[in-house]
N, C-alpha and C positions, 0 to 999 in steps of 0.2 A: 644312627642317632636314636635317642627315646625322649621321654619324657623327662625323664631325670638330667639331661642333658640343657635346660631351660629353666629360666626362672620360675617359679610361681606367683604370679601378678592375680591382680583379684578381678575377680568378674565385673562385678559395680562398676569397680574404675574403671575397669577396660570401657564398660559403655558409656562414662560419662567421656574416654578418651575420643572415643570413635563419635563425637558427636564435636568434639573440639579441634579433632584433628580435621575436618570440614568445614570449620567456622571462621569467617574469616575476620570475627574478633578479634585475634590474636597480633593482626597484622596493624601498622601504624595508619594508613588509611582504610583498613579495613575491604581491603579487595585484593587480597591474595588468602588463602589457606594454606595447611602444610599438606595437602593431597592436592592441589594446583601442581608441582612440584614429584608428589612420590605418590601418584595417582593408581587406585587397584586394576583399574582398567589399562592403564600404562607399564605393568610390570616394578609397579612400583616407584618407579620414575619417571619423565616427562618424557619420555621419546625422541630427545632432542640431545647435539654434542653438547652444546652451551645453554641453558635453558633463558627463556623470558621473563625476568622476576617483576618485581611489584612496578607495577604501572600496566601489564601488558591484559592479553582479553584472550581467555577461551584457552582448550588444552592439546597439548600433545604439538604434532606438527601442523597444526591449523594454530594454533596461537599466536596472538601477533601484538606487535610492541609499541601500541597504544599509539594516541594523534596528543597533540596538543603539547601544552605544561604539563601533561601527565605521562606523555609519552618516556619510555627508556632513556639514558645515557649512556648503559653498557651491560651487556651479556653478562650474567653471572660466570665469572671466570671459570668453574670448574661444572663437571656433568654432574648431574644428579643422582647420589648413591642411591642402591637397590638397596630395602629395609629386612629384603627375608631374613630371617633365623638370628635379627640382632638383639634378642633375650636371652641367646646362649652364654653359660658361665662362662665357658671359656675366654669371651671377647673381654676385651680389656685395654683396648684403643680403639677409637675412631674418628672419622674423617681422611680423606686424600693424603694428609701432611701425619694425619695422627699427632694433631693438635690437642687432642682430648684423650686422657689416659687414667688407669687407676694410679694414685697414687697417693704417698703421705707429704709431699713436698708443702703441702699450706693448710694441712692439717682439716681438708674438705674432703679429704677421700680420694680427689683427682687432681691432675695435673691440665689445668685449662687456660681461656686467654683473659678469665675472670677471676685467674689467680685467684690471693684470696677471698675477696668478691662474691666466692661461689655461693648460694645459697646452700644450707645446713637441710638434713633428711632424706635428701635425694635416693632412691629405692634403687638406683641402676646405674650404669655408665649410658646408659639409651635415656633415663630421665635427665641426666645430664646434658647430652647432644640438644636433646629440644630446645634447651635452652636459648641458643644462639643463633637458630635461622630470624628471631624475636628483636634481634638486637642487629641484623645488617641490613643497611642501607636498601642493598639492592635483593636484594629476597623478602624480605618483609616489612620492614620501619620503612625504608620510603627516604623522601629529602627530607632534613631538618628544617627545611619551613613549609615545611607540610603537617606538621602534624607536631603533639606535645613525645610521644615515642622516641621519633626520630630523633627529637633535640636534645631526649637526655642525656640518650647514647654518645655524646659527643663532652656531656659531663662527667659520667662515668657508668659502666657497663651495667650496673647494678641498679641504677635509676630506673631504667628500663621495666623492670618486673615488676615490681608492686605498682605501674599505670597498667601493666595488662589487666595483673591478677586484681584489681578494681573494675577492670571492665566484664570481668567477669562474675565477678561473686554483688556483682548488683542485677544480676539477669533473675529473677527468681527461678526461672527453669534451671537453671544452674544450680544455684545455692542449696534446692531441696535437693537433688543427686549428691552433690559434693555433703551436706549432712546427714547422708542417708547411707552413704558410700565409705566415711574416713572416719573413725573413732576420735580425731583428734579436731574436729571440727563440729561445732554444737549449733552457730551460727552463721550466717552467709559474712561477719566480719573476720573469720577467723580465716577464709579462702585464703590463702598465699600463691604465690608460684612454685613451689613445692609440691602441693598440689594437684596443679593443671599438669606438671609435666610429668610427674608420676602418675598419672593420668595415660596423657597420653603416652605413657611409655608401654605403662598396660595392656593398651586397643594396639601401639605396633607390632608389640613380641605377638599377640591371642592375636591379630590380623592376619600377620607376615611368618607363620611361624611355618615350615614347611620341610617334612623329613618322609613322604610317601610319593618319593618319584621312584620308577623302574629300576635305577641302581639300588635303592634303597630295598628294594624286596627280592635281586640280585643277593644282597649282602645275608638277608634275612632267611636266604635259601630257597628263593624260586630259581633254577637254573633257567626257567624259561623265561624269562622278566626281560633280560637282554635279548636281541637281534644276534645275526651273525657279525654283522659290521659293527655294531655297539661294542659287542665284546673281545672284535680285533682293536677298534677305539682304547676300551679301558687300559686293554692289555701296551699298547702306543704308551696309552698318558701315564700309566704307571712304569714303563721300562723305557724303549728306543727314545720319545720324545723326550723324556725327562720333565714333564709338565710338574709330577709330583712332587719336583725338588723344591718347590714355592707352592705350589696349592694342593699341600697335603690333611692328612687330617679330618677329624669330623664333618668340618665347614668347607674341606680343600683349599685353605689358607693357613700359610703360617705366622699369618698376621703380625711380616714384619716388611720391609720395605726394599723396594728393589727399582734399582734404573733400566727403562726398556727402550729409550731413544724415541719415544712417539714426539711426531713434530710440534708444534707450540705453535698456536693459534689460537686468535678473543685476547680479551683486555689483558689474562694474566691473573695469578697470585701475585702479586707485586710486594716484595717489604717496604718497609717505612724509607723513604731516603733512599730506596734502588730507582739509579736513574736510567734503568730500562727495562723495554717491556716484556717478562717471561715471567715463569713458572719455577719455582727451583725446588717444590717440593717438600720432601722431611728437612730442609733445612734451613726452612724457613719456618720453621717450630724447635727444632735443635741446635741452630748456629753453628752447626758442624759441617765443615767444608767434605769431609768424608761422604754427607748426606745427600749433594746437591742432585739435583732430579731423580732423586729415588719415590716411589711412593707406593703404599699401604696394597698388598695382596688381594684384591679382590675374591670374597668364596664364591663358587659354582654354582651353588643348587641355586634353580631354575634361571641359568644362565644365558638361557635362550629368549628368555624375555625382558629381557634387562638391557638390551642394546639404546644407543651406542655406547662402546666399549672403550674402556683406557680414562685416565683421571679428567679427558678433557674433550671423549670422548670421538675420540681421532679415526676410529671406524665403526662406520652405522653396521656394517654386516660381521656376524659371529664369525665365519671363516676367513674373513680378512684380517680379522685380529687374532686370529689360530698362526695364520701364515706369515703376519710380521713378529711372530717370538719365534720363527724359524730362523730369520737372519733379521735382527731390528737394525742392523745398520742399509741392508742394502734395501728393504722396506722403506727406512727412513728416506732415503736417497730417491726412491721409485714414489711416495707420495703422493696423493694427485688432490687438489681442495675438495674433489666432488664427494672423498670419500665422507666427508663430515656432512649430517645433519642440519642445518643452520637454518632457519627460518628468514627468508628475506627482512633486512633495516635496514633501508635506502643512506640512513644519516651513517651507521656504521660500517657498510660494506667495503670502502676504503680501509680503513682502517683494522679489518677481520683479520686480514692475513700478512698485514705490514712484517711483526714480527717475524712472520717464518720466511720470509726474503732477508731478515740481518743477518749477515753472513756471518760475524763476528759471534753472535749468539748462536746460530747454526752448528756452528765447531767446536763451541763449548758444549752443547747438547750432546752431539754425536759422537765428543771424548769418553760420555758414561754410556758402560751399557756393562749388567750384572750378568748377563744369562749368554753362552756362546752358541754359533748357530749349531741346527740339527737339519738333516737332508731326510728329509718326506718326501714319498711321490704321492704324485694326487690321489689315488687314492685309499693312501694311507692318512691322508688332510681332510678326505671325504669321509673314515672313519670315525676320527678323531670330533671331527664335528658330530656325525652322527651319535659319539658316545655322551657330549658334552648336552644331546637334546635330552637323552635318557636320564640327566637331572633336574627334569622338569617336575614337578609335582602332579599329582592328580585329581584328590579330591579338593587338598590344601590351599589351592592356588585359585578355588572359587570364590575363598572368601568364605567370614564367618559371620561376622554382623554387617560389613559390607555397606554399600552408604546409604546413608541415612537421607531420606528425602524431604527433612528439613533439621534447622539447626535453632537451639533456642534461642538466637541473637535474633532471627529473624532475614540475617543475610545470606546472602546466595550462596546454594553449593555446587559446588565445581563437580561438572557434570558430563 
């Protein structure tokens, strides 16, 4: 990968992002941020299969899902995506379902669940995405009698934004970056949601952007960048394993979607009117029965920090989700709960794993699987992992502005 390879996002806004992407302004009660969630000390992610959204306290696998009427209802159905390298041209869908896509379908540029709703300008398919952790319940808005956020959201999705983008362009610390930062803003009344998330789309790509791991200077023509074992690994992931027939390419995705039979556990992506509890994936964005538990390619680089793995997080450890695309059915069948992350909730723990006991939905899961086994011995699995570390990054992955030890709202940052 190069430079060329990546949007160009402006410095300014990258820092007015990196300062909002901390803030937990943005949120309906204001105590979640979107690094709560895709934290640089966490790999980007929360560390967790199912993460703790808005009501809970503190990061990573110490967070915990709050006491009271503020306490949780339900685990955010799906694991928290890694942000590296999402400024690359090439992407052009995202999220688990790949709900959010370039497209001319409503005449906004994308195909999203804000139809056409979407607001006008947006600089990325990444300014895009922001949009919408903003508008759900259980990640950031909160209850609708909690808060004016929450309740719009249930008016209509658009509501939603210009109560944030007013919470923000009355902060004066805000208002002078954002007109010092956008040509199209002279005033702190001209702030939009536009904006903030092209903003923050800015600080994610300049954050997250990361192409100087040891493959990468492998490619660039260090013969010695790789190990021995690394580059028995590559040679694995690119031949006998067949890894690269879905995680190819610049990013090591082909950013299209595939069923791998991970078991289903937590509340679920549920559709409207499904009257039961699972996951079905792309096609619950597509309505294509072709779709059902397929989901979105995950890319590699720095793969190793990004755990737990799979759209819902189904193995906390990297080489247990190496060894279930070896046979995902007999994986699926061998299971065990402890493989998942899950932060003790006394009111939900019934309830966690109900789903993966429905036998009926069990056999619908285990009917889809895209990928057929491959026979590894250990260690050829103990390669494979070792090549998958060599996409780690080096300097990249410190961090470029990095957080910020206060936010101009005044509210806490997630730390």
């Amino acid at each position: 990968m190069q430079e060329d390879d990546f949007i160009a996002f402006d410095l300014d806004q990258a820092k007015i992002g990196q300062l909002l992407f901390f803030d937990p302004i943005l949120s309906g009660n204001q105590n979640i941020a979107c690094a709560t969630c895709h934290h640089p000390d966490l790999g980007s992610g929360d560390g967790l299969s199912l993460g703790i959204g808005e009501g809970g306290d503190g990061l990573g696998r110490d967070r915990t899902p709050g006491m009271g009427d503020a306490k949780i209802v339900k685990r955010i159905p799906r694991n928290a995506p890694a942000l590296w390298n999402l400024g690359a041209k090439e992407i052009d869908v995202l999220f688990h379902d790949g709900r959010l896509s370039v497209s001319d379908i409503y005449d906004t540029g994308f195909d999203s669940p804000a139809q056409e709703w979407l607001p006008s300008g947006l600089n990325s398919i990444l300014a895009a995405q922001a949009l919408f952790p903003m508008t759900a319940e259980f990640e950031m808005a909160g209850n609708p009698k909690e808060n004016q956020i929450a309740g719009a959201v249930y008016d209509r999705i658009d509501n939603v934004w210009p109560i944030v983008a007013k919470r923000v362009r009355i902060i004066p610390g805000y208002a002078d970056m954002f007109v010092a930062a956008f040509d199209d803003v002279d005033q702190a009344l001209d702030i939009n949601i536009t904006h903030i998330v092209n903003a923050l789309a800015a600080f994610e790509a300049h954050e997250f952007t990361s192409y100087d791991s040891p493959f990468d200077a492998y490619l660039n023509g260090d013969d010695e960048a790789l190990d021995t074992d690394q580059k028995a690994g590559m040679d694995l992931f690119y031949g006998k394993a067949e890894c690269s027939s879905c995680h190819s390419g610049k990013l090591l995705s082909d950013h299209k979607f595939h069923a791998l039979m991970l078991p289903h556990f937590g509340p679920g992506k549920t559709r409207q009117w499904d009257p039961v509890v699972r996951d079905v994936g792309r096609m619950g964005a597509s309505d294509r029965i072709e779709d059902a538990y397929r989901f979105r390619t995950p890319a590699l680089r720095n793969v190793a920090l990004t755990g737990p793995y799979g759209h819902n997080g189904a193995y906390g450890a990297l080489e247990a989700m190496v060894r279930h695309h070896l046979n995902p059915r007999a994986a699926f069948e061998a299971w065990d709960k402890q493989n998942a992350v899950l932060p003790d909730v006394p009111w939900l723990s019934k309830a966690d794993f109900r789903p993966f006991d429905d036998t009926r939905e069990r056999a619908r899961l285990a009917a889809r699987a895209d990928i057929d086994p491959v026979s590894l011995s250990d260690t050829e699995v103990s390669q494979i992992v070792a090549f998958l570390h060599a996409l780690t990054g080096t300097e990249s992955i410190k961090g470029r502005l990095g957080v910020p030890d206060k936010v101009p709202s005044g509210l806490e940052v997630p730390k």
